[in-house]
C-alpha positions, 0 to 999 in steps of 0.5 A: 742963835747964841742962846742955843749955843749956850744951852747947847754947852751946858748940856754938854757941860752935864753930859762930862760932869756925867762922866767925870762922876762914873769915872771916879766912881769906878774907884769908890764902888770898886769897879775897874776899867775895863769892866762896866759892871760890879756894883749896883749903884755903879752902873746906875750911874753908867747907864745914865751916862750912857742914857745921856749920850744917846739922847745928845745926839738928837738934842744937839741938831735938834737945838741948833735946826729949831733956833734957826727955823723956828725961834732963837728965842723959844728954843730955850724952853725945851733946851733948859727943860732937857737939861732939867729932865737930864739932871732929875733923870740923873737923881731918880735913876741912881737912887732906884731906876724904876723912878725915872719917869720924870726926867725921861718924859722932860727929855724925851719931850724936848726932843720931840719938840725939837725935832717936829719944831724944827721939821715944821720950820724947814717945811715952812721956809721950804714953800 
């Protein structure tokens, strides 16, 4: 289990290095608080934060569900890949948003693995 929890940790590292550069962007592209838009590049940045958020929410049970029913091991796989596709989703994003694909997909994937893994693992140890 600890390898999801280090993983988990890291992703949640990503996610405030995410925000610690929005908001000092916000001063570089001349956006101030409370507004969440201004400058192009800004709210690529913004919205890949928020993109990140969204998609913690399932990565985070998804991780910890998966190490326990399916393997403390293998769950490190589609853990680094998340962490992977959220940093290639970051780069592309910001530089043109029509790019992300890349680092959507990785993502997006972990995810699903996550989550029909785990589904999978529960309904095995459920009978």
């Amino acid at each position: 289990m600890e390898y999801s929890h280090i993983i988990i940790l890291v992703a949640l590292l990503q996610y405030i290095m995410f925000t610690g550069q929005v908001g000092f962007s916000r001063v570089k592209y001349g956006v101030e608080a409370p507004k969440t838009v201004g400058n192009d590049i800004w709210e690529r940045m913004f919205r890949v934060q928020q993109h990140t958020m969204e998609q913690l929410i399932i990565f985070i049970p998804g991780m910890i569900l998966f190490s326990q029913y399916i393997s403390a091991l293998w769950v490190v796989v589609p853990g680094i890949t998340f962490i992977i596709g959220r940093q290639v989703f970051w780069h592309l994003y910001v530089k043109n948003p029509a790019s992300r694909g890349l680092g959507m997909i990785l993502s997006f994937f972990s995810n699903i693995v996550l989550v029909i893994g785990s589904l999978i693992g529960i309904g095995l140890a459920a009978f």
